[in-house]
Backbone atoms as SQL, in Angstrom:
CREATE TABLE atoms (id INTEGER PRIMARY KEY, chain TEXT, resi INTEGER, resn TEXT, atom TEXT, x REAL, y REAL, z REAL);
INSERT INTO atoms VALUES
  (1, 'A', 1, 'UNK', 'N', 100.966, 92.481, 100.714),
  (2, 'A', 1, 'UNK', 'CA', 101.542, 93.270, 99.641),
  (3, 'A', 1, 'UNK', 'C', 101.787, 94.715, 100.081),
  (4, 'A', 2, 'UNK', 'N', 102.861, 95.126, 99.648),
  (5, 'A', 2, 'UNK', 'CA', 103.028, 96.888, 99.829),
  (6, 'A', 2, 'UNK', 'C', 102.292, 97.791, 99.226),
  (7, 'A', 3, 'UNK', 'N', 102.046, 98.724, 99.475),
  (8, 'A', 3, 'UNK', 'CA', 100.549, 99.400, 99.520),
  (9, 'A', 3, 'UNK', 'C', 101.251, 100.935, 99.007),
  (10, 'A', 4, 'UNK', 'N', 100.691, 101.250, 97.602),
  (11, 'A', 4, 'UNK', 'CA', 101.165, 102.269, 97.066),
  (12, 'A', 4, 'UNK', 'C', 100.739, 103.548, 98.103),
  (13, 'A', 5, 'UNK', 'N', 101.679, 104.538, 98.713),
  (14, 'A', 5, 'UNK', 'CA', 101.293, 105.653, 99.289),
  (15, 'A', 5, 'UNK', 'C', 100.333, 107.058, 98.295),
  (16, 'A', 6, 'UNK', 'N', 100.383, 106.486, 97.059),
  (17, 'A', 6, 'UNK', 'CA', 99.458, 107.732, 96.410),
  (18, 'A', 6, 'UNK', 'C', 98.595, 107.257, 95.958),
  (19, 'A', 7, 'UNK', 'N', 98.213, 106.124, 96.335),
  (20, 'A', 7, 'UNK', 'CA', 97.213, 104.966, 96.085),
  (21, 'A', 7, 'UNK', 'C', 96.299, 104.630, 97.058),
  (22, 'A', 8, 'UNK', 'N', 94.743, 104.864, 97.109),
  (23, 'A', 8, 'UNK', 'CA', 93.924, 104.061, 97.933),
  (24, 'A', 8, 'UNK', 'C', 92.850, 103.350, 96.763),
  (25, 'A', 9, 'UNK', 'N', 93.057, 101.862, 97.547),
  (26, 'A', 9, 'UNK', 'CA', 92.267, 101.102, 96.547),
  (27, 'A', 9, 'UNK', 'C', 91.131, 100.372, 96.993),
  (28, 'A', 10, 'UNK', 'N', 90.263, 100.074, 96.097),
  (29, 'A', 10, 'UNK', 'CA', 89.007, 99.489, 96.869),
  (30, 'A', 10, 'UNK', 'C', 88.782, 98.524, 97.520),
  (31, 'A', 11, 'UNK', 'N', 90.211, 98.049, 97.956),
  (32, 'A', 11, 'UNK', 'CA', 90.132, 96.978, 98.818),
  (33, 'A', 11, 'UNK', 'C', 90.325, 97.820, 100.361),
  (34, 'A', 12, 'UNK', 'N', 91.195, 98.693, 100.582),
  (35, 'A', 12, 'UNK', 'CA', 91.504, 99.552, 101.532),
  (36, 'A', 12, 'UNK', 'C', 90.554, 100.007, 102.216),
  (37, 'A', 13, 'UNK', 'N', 89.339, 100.536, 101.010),
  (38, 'A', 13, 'UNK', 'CA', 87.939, 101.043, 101.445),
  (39, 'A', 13, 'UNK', 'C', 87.135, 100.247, 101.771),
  (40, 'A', 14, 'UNK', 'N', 87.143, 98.770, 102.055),
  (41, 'A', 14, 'UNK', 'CA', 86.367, 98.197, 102.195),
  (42, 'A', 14, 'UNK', 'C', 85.625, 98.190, 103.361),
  (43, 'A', 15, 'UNK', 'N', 86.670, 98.861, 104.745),
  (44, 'A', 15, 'UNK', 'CA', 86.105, 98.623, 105.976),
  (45, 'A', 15, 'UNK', 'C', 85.472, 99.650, 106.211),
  (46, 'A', 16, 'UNK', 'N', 85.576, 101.264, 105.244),
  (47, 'A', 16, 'UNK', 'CA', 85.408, 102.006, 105.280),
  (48, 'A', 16, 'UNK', 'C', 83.575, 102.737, 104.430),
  (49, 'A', 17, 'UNK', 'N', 82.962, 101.650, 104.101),
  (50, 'A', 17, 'UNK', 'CA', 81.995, 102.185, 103.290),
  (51, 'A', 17, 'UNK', 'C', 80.939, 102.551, 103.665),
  (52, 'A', 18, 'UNK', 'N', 80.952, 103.054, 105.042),
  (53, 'A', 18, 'UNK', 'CA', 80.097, 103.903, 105.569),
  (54, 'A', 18, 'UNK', 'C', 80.480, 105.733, 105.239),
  (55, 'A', 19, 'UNK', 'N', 81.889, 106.188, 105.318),
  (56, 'A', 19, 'UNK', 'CA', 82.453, 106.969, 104.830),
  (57, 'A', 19, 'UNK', 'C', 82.205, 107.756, 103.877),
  (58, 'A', 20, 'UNK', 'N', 82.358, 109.009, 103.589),
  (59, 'A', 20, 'UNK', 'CA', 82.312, 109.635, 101.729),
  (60, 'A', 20, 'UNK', 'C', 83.938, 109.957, 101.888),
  (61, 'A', 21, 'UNK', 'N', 84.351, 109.793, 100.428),
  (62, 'A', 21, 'UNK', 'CA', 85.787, 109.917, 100.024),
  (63, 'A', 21, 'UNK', 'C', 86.693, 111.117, 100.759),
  (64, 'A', 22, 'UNK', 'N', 86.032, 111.989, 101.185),
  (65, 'A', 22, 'UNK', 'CA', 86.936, 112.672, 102.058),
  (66, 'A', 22, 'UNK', 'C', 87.095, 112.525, 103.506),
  (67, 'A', 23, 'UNK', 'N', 86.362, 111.865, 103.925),
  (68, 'A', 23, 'UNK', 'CA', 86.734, 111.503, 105.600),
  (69, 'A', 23, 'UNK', 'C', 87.748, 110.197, 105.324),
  (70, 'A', 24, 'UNK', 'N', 87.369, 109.549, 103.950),
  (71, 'A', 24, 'UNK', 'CA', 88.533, 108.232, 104.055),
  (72, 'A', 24, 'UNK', 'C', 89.570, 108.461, 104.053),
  (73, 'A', 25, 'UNK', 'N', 89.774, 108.937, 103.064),
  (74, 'A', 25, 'UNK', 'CA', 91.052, 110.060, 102.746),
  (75, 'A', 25, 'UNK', 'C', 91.910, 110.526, 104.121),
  (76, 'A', 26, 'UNK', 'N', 91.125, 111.047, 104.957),
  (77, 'A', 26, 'UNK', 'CA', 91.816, 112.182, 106.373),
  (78, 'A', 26, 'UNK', 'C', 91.769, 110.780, 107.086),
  (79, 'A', 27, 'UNK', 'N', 91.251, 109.198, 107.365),
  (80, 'A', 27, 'UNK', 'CA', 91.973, 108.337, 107.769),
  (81, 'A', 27, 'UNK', 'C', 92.808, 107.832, 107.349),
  (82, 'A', 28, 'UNK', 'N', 92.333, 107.639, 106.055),
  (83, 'A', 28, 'UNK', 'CA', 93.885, 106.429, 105.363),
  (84, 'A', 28, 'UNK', 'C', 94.718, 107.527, 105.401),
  (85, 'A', 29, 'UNK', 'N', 94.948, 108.422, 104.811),
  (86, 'A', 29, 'UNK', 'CA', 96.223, 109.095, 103.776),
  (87, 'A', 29, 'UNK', 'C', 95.853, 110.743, 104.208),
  (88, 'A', 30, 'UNK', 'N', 96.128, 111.022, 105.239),
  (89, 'A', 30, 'UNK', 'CA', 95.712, 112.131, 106.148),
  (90, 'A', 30, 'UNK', 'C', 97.127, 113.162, 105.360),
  (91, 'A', 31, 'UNK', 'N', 97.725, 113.032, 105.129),
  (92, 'A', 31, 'UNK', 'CA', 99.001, 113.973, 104.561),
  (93, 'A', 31, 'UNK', 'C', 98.525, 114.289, 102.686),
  (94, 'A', 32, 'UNK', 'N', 97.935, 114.127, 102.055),
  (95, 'A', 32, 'UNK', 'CA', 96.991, 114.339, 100.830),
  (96, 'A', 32, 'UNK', 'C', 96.434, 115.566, 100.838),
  (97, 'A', 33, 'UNK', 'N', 96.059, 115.872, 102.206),
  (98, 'A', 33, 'UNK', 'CA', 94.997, 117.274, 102.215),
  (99, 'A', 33, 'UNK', 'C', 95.562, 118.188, 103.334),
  (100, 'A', 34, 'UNK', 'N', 97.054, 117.827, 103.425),
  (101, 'A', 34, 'UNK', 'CA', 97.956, 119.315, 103.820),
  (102, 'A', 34, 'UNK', 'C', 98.456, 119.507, 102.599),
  (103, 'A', 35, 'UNK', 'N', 98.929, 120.954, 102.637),
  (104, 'A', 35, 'UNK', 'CA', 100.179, 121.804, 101.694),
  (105, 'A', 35, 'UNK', 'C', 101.096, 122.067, 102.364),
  (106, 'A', 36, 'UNK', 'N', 102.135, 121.128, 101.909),
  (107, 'A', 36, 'UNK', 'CA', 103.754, 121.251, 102.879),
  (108, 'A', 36, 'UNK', 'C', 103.156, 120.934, 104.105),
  (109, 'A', 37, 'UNK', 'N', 102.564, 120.694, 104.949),
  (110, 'A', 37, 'UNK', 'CA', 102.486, 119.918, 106.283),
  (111, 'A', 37, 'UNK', 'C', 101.777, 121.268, 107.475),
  (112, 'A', 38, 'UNK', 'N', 101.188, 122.414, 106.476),
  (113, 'A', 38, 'UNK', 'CA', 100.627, 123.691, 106.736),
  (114, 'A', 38, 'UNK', 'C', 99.167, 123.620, 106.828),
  (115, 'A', 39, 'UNK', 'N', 98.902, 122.608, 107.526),
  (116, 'A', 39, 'UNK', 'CA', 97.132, 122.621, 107.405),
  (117, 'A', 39, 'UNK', 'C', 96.087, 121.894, 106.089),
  (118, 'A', 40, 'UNK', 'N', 94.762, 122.718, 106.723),
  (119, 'A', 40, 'UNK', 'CA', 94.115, 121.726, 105.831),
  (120, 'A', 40, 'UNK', 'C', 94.194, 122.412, 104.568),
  (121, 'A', 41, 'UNK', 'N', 93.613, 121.613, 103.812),
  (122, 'A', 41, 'UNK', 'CA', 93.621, 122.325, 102.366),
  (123, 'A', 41, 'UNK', 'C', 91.938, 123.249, 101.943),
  (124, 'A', 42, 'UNK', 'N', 91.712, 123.829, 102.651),
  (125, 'A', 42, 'UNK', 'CA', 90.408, 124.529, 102.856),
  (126, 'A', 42, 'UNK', 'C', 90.197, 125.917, 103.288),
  (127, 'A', 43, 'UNK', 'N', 89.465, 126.571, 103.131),
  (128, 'A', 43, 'UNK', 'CA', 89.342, 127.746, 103.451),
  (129, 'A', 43, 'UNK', 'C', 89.744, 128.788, 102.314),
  (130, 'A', 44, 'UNK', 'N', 89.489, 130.280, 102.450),
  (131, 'A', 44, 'UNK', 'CA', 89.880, 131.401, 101.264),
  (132, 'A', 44, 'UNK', 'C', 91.483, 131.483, 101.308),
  (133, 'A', 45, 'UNK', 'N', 92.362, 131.531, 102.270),
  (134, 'A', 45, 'UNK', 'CA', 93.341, 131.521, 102.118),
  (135, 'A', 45, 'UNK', 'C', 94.390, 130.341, 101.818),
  (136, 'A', 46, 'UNK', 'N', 93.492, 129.764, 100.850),
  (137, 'A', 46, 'UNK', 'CA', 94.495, 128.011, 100.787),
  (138, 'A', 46, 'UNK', 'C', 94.077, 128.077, 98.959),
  (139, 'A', 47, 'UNK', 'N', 95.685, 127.651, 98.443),
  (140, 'A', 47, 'UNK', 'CA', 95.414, 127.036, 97.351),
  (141, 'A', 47, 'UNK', 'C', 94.683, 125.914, 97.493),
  (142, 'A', 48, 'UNK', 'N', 93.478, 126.007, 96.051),
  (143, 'A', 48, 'UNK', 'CA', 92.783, 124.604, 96.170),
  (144, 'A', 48, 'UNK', 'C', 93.302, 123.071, 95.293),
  (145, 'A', 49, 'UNK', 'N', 93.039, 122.428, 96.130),
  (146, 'A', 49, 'UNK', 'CA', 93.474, 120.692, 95.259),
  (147, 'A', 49, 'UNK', 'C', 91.933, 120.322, 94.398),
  (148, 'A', 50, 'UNK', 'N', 92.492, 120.153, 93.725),
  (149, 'A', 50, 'UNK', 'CA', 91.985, 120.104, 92.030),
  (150, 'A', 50, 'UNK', 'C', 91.435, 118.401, 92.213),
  (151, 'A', 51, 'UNK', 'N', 89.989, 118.465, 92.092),
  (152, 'A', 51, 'UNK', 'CA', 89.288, 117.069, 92.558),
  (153, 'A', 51, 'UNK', 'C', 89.050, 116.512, 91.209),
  (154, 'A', 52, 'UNK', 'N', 89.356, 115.292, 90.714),
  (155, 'A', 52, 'UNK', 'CA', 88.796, 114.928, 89.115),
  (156, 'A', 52, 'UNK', 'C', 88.006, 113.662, 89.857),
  (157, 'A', 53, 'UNK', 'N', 86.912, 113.332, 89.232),
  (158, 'A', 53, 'UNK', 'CA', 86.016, 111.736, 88.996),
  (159, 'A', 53, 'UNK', 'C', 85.716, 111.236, 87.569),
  (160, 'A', 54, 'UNK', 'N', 86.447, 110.536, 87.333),
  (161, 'A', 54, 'UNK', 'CA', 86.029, 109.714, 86.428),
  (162, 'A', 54, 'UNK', 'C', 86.522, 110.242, 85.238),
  (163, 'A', 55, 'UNK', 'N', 87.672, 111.285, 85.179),
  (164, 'A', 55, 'UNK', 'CA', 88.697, 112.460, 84.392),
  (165, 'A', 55, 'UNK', 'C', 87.967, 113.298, 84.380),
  (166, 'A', 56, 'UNK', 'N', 87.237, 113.649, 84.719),
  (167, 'A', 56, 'UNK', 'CA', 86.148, 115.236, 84.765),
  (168, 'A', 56, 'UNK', 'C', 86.292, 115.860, 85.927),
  (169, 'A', 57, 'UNK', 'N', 87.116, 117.226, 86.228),
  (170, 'A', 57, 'UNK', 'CA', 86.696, 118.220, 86.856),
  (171, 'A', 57, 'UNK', 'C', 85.647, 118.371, 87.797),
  (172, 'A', 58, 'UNK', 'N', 85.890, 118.010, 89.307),
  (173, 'A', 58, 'UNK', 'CA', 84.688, 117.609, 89.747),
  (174, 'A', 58, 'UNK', 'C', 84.662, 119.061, 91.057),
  (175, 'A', 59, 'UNK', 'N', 85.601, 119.616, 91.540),
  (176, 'A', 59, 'UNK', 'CA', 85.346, 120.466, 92.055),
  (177, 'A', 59, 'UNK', 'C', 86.884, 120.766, 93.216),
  (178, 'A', 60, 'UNK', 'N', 86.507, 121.415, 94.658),
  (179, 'A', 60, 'UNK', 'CA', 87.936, 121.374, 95.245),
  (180, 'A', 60, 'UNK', 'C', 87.656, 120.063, 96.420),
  (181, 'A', 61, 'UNK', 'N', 88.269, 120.075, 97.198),
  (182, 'A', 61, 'UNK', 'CA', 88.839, 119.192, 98.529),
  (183, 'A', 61, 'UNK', 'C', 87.270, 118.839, 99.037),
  (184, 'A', 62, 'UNK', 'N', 86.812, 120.016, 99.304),
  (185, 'A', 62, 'UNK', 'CA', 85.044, 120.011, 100.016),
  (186, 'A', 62, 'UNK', 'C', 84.426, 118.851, 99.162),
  (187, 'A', 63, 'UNK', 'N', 84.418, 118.886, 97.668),
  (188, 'A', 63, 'UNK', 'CA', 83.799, 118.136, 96.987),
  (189, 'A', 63, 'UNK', 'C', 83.871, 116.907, 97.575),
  (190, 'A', 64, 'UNK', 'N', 84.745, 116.258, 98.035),
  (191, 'A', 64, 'UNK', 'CA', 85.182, 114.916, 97.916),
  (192, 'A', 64, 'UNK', 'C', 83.874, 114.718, 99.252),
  (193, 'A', 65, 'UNK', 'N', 83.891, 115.327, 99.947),
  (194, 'A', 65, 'UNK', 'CA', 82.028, 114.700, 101.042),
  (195, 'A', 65, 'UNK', 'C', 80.990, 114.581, 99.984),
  (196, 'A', 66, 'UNK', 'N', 81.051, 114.398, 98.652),
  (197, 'A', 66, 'UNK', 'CA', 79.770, 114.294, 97.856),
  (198, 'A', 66, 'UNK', 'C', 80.435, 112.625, 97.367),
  (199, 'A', 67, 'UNK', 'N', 80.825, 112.127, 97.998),
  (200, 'A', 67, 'UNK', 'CA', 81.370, 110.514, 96.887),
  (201, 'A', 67, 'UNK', 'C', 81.410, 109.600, 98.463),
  (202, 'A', 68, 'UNK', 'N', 80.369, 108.686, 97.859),
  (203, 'A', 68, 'UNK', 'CA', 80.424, 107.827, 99.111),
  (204, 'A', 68, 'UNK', 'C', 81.402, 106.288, 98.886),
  (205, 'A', 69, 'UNK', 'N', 82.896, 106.309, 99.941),
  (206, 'A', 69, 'UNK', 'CA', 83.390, 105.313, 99.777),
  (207, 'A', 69, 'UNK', 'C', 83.202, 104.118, 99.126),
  (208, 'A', 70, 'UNK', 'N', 81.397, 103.198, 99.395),
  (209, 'A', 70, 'UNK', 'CA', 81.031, 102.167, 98.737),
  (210, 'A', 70, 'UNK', 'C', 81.381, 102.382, 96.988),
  (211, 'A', 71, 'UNK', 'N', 81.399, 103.487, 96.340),
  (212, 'A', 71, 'UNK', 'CA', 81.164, 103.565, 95.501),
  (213, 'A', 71, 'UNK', 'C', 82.726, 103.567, 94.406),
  (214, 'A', 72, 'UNK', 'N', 83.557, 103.881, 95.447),
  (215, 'A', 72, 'UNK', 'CA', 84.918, 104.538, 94.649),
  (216, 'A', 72, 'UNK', 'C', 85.626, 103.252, 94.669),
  (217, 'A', 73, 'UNK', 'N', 86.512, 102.933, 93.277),
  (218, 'A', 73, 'UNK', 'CA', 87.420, 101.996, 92.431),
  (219, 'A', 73, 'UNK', 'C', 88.298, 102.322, 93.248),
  (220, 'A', 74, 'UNK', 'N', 89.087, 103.574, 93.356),
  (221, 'A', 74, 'UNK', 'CA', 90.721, 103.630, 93.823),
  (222, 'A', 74, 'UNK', 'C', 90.462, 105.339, 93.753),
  (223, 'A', 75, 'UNK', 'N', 91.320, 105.906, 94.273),
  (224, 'A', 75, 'UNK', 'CA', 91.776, 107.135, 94.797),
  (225, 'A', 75, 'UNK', 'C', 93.230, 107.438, 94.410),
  (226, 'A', 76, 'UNK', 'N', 93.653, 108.089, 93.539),
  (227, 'A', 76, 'UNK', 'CA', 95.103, 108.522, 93.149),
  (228, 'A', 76, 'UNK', 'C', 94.996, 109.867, 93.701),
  (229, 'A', 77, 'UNK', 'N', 96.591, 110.054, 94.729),
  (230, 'A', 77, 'UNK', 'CA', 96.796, 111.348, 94.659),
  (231, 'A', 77, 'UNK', 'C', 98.145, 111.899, 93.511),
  (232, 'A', 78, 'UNK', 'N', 98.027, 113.168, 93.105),
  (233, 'A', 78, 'UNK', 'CA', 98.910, 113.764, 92.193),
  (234, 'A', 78, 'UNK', 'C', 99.560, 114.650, 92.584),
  (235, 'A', 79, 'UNK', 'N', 100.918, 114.714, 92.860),
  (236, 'A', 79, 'UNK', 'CA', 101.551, 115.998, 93.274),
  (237, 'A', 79, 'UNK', 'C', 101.474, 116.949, 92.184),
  (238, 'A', 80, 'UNK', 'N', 101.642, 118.246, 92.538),
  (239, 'A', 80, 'UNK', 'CA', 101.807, 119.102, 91.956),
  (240, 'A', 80, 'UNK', 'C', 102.138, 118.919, 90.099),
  (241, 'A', 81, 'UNK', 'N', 103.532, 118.964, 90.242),
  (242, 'A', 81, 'UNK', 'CA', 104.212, 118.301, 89.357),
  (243, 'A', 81, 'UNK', 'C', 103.357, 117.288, 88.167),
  (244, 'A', 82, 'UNK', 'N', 103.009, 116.161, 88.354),
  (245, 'A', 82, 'UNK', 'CA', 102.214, 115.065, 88.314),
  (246, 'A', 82, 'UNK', 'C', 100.845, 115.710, 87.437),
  (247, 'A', 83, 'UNK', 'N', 100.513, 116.666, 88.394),
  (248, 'A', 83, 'UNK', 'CA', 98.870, 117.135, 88.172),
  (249, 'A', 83, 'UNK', 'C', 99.092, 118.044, 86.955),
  (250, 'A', 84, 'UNK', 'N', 100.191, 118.947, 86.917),
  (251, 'A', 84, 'UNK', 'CA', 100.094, 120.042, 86.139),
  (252, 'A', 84, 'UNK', 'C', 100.599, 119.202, 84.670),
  (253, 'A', 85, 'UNK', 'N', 101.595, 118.120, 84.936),
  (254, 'A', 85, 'UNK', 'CA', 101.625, 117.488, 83.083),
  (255, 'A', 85, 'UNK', 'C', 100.272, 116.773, 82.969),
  (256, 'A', 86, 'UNK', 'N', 99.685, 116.518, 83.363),
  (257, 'A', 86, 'UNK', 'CA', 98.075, 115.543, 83.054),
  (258, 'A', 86, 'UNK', 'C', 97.603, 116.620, 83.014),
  (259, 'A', 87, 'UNK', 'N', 96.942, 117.617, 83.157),
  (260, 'A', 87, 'UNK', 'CA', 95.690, 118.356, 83.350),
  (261, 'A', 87, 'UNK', 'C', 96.400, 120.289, 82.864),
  (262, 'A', 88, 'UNK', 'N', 97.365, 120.579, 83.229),
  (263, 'A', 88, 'UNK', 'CA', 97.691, 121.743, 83.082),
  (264, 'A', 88, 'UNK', 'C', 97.874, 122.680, 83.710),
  (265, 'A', 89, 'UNK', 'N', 98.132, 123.433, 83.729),
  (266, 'A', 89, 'UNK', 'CA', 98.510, 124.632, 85.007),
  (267, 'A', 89, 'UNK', 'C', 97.261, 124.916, 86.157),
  (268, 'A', 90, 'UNK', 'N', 97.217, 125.675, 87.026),
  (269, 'A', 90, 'UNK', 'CA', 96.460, 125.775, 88.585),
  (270, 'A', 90, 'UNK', 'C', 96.382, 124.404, 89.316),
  (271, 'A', 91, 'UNK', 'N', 97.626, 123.873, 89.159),
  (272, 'A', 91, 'UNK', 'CA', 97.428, 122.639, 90.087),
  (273, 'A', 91, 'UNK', 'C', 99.201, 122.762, 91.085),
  (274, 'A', 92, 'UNK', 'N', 98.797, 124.025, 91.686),
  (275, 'A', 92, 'UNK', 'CA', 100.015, 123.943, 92.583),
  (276, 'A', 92, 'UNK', 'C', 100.002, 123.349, 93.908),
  (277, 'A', 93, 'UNK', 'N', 98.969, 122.590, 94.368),
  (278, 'A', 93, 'UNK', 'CA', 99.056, 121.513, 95.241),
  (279, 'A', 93, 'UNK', 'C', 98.652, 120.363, 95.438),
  (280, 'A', 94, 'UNK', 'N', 98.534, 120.240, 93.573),
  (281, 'A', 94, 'UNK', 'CA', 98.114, 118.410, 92.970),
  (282, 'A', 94, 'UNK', 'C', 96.872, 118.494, 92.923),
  (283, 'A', 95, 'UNK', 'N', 96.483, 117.107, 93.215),
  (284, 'A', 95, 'UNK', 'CA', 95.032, 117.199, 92.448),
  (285, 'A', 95, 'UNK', 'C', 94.513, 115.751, 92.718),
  (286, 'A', 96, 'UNK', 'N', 93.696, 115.235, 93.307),
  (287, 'A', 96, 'UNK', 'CA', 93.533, 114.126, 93.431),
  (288, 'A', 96, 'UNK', 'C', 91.968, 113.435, 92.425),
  (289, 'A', 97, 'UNK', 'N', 92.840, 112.171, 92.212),
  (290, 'A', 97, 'UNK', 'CA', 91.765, 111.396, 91.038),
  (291, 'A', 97, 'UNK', 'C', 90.791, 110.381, 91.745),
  (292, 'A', 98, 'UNK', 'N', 89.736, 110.399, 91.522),
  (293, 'A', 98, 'UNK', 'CA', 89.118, 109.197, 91.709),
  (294, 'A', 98, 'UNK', 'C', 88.314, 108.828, 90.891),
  (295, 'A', 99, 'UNK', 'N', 87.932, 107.240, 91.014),
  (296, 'A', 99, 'UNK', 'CA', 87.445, 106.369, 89.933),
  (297, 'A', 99, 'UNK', 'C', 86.810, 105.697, 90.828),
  (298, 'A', 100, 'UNK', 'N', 85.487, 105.335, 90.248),
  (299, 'A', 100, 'UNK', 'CA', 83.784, 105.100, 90.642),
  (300, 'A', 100, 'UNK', 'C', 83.564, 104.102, 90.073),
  (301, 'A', 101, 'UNK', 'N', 82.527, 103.412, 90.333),
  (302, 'A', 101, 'UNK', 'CA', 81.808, 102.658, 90.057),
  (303, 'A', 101, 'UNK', 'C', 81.061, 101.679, 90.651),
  (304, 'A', 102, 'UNK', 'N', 79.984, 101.148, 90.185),
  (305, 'A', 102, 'UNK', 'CA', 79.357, 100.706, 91.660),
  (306, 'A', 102, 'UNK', 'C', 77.894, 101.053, 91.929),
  (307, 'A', 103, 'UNK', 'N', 77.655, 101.325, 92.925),
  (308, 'A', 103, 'UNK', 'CA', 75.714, 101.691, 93.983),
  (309, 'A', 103, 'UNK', 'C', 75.596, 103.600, 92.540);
């Protein structure tokens, strides 16, 4: 089956559940955590990507080393666009969702 690109699903993660959600992420879907193709999305001089779990506000990009692969349903990323009609303005380089459940 074709494999949604703003989509990682828990089948994807399966080989991966030694992992926490942000190293999976920089294997599967390594273009998620550039802005425009300008690096990582980290540091004081970087807009931050807007982390939600479970629809709650969970923190920026760093956060995502606190969620261990075994645990995550699917991974949506949100462009910009995308992020700011769901959630509202400060999401100028999206925002990525994930959904838990599990250990």
């Amino acid at each position: 089956p074709r494999r949604d690109r703003n989509v990682i699903t828990k089948a994807e993660l399966e080989g991966w559940n030694s992992l926490n959600a942000y190293e999976a992420i920089r294997r599967l879907r390594p273009t998620w955590l550039r802005y425009r193709g300008q690096g990582v999305l980290t540091g004081p001089d970087r807009e931050s990507m807007r982390i939600y779990v479970n629809g709650t506000l969970f923190g920026d990009a760093d956060s995502l080393s606190n969620i261990q692969a075994r645990n995550v349903l699917e991974i949506r990323f949100l462009d910009a666009r995308q992020a700011t009609l769901r959630y509202g303005t400060d999401h100028t380089v999206g925002a990525i969702i994930v959904t838990t459940g599990g250990d």
